[in-house]
N, C-alpha and C positions, 0 to 999 in steps of 0.2 A: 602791483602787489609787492610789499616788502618779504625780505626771507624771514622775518618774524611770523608775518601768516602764513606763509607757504609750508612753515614747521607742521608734523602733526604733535598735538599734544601730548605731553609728555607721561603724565597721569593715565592719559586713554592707552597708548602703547604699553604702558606697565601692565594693565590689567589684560589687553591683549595675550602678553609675552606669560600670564599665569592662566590663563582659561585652557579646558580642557578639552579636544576634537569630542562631540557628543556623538558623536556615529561612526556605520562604518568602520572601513579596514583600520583605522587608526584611531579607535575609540578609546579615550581614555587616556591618551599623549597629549603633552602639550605644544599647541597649536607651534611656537616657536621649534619645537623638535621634528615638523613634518617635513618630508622631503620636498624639496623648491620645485618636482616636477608637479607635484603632488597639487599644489594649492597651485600652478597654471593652469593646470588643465581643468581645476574648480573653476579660475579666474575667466577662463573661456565659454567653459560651461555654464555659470551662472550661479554665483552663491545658492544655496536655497534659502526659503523663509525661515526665521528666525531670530537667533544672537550671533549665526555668524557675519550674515548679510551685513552688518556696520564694518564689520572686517576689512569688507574690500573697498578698495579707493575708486573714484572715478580715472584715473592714470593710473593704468597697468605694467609693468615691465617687460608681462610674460608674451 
């Protein structure tokens, strides 16, 4: 695989970096603004059904 595919797209990250947490303690923030503990222990958890589900990558950091 080249590092060109291995990029996420750059379009899709933008609209990420503007969408807004729809639930929850943090309703209403945008997704970029959430604490890093915050979206691991989602990442563990399990997205729920939805818009966020595309969120998460198949390689996790957390």
């Amino acid at each position: 695989m080249t590092e060109q595919e291995q990029l996420p797209d750059p379009e899709y990250l933008l609209k990420i970096l503007k969408t807004l947490m729809p639930f929850g303690k943090y309703k209403d923030r945008l997704l970029m603004d959430l604490p890093e503990t915050y979206i691991c222990w989602f990442s563990r958890k399990g997205f729920p059904e939805g818009s966020l589900r595309g969120c998460s990558s198949e390689e996790s950091y957390c």
